[in-house]
N, C-alpha and C positions, 0 to 999 in steps of 0.2 A: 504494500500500500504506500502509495506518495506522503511522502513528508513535503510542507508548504509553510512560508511565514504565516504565523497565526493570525490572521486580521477578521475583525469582524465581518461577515458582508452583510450581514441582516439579524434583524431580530423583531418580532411581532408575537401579537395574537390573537385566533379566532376565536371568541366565548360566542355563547346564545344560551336567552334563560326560556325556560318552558311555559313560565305566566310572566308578564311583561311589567316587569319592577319589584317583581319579589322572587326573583331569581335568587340561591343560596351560595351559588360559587359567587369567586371573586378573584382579580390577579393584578399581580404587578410586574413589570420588566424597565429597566435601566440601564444605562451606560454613564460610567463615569470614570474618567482617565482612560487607564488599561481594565478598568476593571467591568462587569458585567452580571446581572442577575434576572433571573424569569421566576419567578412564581405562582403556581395556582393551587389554590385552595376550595374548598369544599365543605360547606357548614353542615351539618348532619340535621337532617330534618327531622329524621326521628326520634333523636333524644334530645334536639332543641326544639322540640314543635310548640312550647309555650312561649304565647304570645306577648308581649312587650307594652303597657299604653304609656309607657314615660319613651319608648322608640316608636312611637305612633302604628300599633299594631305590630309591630314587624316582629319575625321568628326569631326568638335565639342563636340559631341556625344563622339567618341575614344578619345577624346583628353582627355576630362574632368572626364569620369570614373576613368582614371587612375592618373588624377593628384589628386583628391579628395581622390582617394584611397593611391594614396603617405599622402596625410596630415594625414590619419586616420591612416596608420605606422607611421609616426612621431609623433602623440599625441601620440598615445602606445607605444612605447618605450621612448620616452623621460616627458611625463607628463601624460599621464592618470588622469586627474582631469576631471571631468565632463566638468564644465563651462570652461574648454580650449577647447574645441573641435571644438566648431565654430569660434574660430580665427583661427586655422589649417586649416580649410577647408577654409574661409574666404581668406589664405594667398596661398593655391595653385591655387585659383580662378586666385587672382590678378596674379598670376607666368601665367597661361596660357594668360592675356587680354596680360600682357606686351613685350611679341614675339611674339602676332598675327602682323602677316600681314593686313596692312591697310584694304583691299578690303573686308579681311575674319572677320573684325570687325561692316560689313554694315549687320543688320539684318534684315529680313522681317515685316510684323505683325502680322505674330503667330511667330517667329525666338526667341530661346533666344539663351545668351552668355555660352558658354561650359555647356549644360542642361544634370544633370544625378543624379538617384532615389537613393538611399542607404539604408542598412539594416544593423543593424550593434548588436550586442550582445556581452557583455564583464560580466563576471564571475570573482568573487573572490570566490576560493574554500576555506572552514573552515573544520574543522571535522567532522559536521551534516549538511553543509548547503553550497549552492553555494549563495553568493550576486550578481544579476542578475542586468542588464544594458541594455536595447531596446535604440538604436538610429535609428530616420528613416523619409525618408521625400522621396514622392515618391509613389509605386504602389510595390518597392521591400517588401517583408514581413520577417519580424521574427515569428519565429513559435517554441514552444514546444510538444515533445514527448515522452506522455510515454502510460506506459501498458493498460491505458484508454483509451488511445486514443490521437490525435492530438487539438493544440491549437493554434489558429493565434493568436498572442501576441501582435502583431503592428495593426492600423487602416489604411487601403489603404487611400491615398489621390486623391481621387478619388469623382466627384461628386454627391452622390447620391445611389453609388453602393455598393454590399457589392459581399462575396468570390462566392455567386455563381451568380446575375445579371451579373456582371459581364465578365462573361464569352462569355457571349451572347450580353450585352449591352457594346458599347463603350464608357465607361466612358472619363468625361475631368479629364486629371491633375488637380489638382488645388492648387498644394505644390511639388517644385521640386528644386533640385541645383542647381543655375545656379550664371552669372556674369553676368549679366543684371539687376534682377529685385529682390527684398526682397523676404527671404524663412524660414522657418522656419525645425531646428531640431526638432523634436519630442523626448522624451525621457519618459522611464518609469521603475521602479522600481520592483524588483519583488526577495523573498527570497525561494530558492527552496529546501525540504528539502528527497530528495528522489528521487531516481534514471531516472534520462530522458536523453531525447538526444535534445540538442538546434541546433535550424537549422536559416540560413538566405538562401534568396533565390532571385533571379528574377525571373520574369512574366515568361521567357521561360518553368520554372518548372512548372509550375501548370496553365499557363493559357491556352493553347492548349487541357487541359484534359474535360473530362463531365460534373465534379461536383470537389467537394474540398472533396468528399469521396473515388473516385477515386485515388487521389493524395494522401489519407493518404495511400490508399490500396497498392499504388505503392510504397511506402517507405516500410512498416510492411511485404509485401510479398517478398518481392526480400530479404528481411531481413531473415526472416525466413528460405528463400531458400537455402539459402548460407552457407558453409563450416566454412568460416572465412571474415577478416574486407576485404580482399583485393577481396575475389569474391563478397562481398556487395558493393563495390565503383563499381568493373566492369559493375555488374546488373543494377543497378541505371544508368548507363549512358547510357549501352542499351536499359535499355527501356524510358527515357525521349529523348533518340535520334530518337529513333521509334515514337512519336508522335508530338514532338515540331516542330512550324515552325519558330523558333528565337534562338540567342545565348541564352544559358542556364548557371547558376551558379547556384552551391547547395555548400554551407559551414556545415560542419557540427562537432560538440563537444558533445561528449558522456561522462555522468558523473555518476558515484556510483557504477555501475557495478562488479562484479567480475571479470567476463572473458567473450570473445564475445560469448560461451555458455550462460553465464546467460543472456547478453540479448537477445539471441534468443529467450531463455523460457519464458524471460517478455513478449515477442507479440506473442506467438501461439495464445492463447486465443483468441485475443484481434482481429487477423487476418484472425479466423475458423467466429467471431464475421461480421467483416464485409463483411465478401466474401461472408457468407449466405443473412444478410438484407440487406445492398446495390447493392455489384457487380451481385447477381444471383438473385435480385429480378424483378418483372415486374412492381413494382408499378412505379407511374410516378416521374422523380427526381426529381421534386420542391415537390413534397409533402415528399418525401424521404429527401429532404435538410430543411426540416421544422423541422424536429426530430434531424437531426443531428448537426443543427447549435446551439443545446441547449449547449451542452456541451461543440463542436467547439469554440465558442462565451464566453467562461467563462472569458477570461479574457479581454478582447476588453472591 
């Protein structure tokens, strides 16, 4: 695989909420200096489903995506240190209990306090290398991509499951943000020296699809289909819109590249690849996700 000075060529993202302003995901993406972050996030609806009237109606779930996602702008721009990040989110937690509404502070017993998943990937670009940064806690996933193909980079917090049980089995939480109950950041390290595209993402993307082959396919094709970066965000939202049954966030950070030609020509291969053995094949997908979770799984 080519090694390339590390430069950013792009970074975006496509969301869409399923009711129109009470959507429960929420994301952030930045550039500053060398430095670079994507995050999406995902508020749980059903252990925040109590509703708010000091937040004018709104779910705990809406509430706390976006105040969490406020904290995760504030460590990035003002500190960016690793170990400050969970006092940031630590401190928008406390910002949402302290103007709840008495009533919307009574929890059930599965209820938590403002509940929501994060994914979050921050990059320092060098010359030969991006120094990579996983934060995550939740069922939201970070994922890498390149010319070989896709990599779930995060471990779902999830009981038992993995990207494709999953799908079919309804996993418990068992690691999410909230202000209730102790949770845990996950963080992981990673130095990347050759041209990919970093992705975060919510359940909306990828859990409504067949398989986690499916979902690379729908990234690398809608890619290759495309003119330029602005019909590649359009595709991607039509066709996650076409199959999702929940709000959706995809952040995305493209690095090394020349021009949005050259990444096209990184995934024909890699795209003619999977359209023959997965998408047009008969065999059955668990035995198809046995082969592909080798590679998928590289860095889990």
């Amino acid at each position: 695989m080519k090694k390339a000075n590390q430069e950013l060529n792009s970074i975006f993202s496509v969301a869409e909420e399923m009711v129109k302003n009470n959507g429960e995901d929420c994301f952030y993406y930045d550039v500053i200096d060398n430095n670079f972050i994507i995050a999406a996030l995902d508020g749980c609806g059903g252990s925040g489903s109590k509703k708010y009237e000091n937040y004018s109606g709104k779910t705990g779930a809406y509430i706390a995506s976006r105040a969490v996602c406020g904290g995760v702008r504030a460590w990035f721009c003002e500190s960016n240190e690793e170990s400050n990040l969970p006092n940031y989110i630590q401190e928008a937690l406390s910002v949402c209990k302290k103007y709840a509404d008495k009533a919307g502070r009574i929890m059930g017993s599965l209820g938590k306090a403002f509940p929501t998943t994060a994914a979050i990937i921050t990059g320092q670009i060098n010359e030969n290398k991006v120094n990579t940064t996983c934060y995550w806690a939740g069922d939201s996933r970070c994922y890498m991509l390149d010319a070989k193909g896709l990599y779930q980079l995060t471990t779902d917090d999830l009981d038992g499951q993995d990207a494709m049980s999953n799908l079919t089995n309804d996993g418990v939480m068992t690691n999410v943000i909230n202000a209730s109950t102790s949770f845990e950041m996950h963080n992981k390290k990673l130095v990347i020296n050759h041209p990919c595209i970093f992705l975060t993402a919510t359940d909306g993307c990828f859990g409504y699809l067949n398989s986690p082959m499916e979902f690379e396919h729908l990234l690398i094709d809608s890619l290759v289909k495309s003119k330029n970066m602005t019909e590649w965000k359009i595709a991607l939202n039509e066709r996650m819109n076409k199959v999702t049954g929940d709000d959706y966030t995809l952040c995305v950070a493209i690095c090394g590249f020349a021009d949005f030609e050259d990444i096209k020509k990184s995934f024909v291969e890699r795209n003619k690849y999977i359209t023959e053995k997965y998408m047009n094949s008969q065999n059955d997908v668990n035995d198809m996700w046995e082969i592909y979770k080798e590679d998928y799984s590289a860095y889990l």
